[in-house]
N, C-alpha and C positions, 0 to 999 in steps of 0.2 A: 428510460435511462440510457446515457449515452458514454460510453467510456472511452479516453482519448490515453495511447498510451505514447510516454512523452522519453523514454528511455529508461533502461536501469529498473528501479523500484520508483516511479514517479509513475502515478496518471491520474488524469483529470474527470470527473463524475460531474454529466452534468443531470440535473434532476430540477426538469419544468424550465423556470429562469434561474435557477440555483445553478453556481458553480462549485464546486468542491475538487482541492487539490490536494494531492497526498505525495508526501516525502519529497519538493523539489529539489533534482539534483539536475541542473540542466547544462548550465555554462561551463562548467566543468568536465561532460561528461560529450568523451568525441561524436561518438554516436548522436548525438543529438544537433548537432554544429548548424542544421538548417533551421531549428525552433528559435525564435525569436521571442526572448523568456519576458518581454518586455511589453509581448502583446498574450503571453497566457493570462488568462481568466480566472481567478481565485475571487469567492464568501466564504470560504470558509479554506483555511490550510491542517488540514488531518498531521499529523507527525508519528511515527512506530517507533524511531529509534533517533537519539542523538549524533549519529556519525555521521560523519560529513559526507558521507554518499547519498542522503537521506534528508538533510538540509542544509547543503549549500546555498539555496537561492530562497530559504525562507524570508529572511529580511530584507531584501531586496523585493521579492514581488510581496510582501505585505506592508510594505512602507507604500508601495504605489498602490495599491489594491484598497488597504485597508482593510483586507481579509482577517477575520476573527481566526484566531490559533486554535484545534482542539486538540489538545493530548496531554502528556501526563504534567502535575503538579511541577518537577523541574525542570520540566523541557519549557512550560509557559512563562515558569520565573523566567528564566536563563534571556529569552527574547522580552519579555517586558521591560528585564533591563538595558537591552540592545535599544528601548526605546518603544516596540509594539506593545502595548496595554489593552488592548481587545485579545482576548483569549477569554477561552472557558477551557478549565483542567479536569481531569478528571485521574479516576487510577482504576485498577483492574478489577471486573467484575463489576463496574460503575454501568449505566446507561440512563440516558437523557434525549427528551425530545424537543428537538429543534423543530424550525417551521417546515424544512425539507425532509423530515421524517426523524426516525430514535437513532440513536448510534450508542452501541456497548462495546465497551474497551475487556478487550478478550485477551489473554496472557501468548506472549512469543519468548521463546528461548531464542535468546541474544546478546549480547553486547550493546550498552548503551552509555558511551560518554564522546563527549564533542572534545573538535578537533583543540582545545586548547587545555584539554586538560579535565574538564568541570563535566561535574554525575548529570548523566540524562535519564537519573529513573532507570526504571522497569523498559526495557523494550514492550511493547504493547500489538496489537491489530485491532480489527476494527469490524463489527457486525451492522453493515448499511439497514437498514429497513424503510423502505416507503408504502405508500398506501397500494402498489402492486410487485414490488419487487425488494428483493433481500441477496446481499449481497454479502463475501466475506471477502476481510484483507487481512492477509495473514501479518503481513508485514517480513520480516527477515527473520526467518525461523526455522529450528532443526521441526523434526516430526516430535508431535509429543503428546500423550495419549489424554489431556485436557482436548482436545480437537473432537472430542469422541461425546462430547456434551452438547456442543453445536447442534446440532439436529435433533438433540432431545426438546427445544425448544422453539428452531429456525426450520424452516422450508427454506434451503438455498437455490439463486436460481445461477448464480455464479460464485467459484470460488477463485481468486487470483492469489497463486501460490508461487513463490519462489524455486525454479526448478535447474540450476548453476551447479549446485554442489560446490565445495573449498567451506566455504562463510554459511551454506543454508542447509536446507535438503536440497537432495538432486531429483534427475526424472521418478527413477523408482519409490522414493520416498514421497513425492509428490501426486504418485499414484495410491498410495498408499493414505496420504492423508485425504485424498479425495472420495478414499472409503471411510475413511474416522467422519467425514463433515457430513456422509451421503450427497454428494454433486457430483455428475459425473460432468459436467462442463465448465475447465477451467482456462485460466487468461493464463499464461505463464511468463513470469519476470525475474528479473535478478540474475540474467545469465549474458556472457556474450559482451560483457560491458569494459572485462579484462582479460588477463590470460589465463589467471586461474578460474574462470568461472567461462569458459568457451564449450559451446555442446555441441553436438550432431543434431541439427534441427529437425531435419527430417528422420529420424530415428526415434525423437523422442514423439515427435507427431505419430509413426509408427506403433511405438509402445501403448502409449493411451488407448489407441484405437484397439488394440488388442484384446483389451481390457475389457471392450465397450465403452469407452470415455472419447469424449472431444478435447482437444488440447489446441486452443489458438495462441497463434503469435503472432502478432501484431509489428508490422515495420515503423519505427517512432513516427509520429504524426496521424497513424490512421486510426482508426474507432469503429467500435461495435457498437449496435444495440442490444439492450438484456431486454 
């Protein structure tokens, strides 16, 4: 499994030949100004939350893609009637196996409606599982002790968490949730994108390590393997 992280709360999962993208928010988002959103890769587009940090560039790369939509019941309406009609919805506590592996829609505390107005649901995240690796995506979210269920079920071997503060949790919170989930190796996102959401990068890479945790951060465009 290959994770490409594309700025903000956006990155790309690739699993075998399977492409999976989560939350596009690219052309809007400075940070990202060298990705060329026209050559990212989507089968599938994950969504957590309706705000336009989160899918700005859905319709756009799944008009060209053809990427099937998964997330909640209004977020799949909302874009079918933009025109994409491949989705599969789902809502919380739901889980379903696709040919790239299961995906269970796990609860985020958030904010979820699009930028003109209309309900996005539940903000949501996302429990990856394939046939050697498990993955969690928190999605934009405070700490919240449902996270504490996760591992009653999951062996994580990554958790990518929101670590900005203002709109999410921040560092400590994030260390915190990466005790609720049991993973001590997480991707961190959601920071750095504005002003209210600016960290001490190397501070927070400090604190994890504290902990005994690993904390990566990824410069838009580069990628890890799980």
């Amino acid at each position: 499994m290959e994770i490409t992280f594309y700025g903000h709360a956006c990155v790309g999962i690739q699993i075998g030949d399977t492409h999976l993208l989560v939350d596009p928010f690219i052309t809007e988002n400075p940070s990202a100004g060298h990705i060329n959103v026209d050559q990212v890769k989507a089968d599938y587009i994950l969504i957590t939350t309706a705000q336009q940090d989160h899918t700005s560039d859905v319709e756009r790369i799944a008009k060209r893609t053809k990427a099937k939509i998964i997330s909640n019941f209004e977020i799949a309406k909302y874009f079918f009637n933009l025109g994409i009609e491949s989705s599969h919805p789902m809502d919380l506590g739901g889980a379903f196996n696709f040919p790239f592996g299961s995906v269970k829609m796990v609860p985020a505390l958030h904010s979820s409606t699009f930028e003109n107005g209309s309900d996005g649901g539940c903000a949501c995240g996302f429990i990856i599982k394939t046939l050697d690796r498990t993955i969690y995506i928190s999605g934009s979210t405070a700490l919240h002790f449902d996270m504490q269920l996760i591992p009653v079920r999951y062996k994580l071997d990554l958790a990518i968490l929101p670590i900005g503060g203002n709109f999410t949790m921040d560092v400590e919170d994030a260390i915190m949730a990466s005790d609720f989930v049991k993973c001590n190796k997480v991707l961190g996102y959601h920071y750095d994108t504005m002003a209210h959401i600016r960290i001490d990068k190397e501070l927070a890479v400090r604190s994890f390590k504290a902990k005994g945790k690993e904390l990566v951060l990824l410069n838009v465009g580069e990628s890890i393997l799980v």
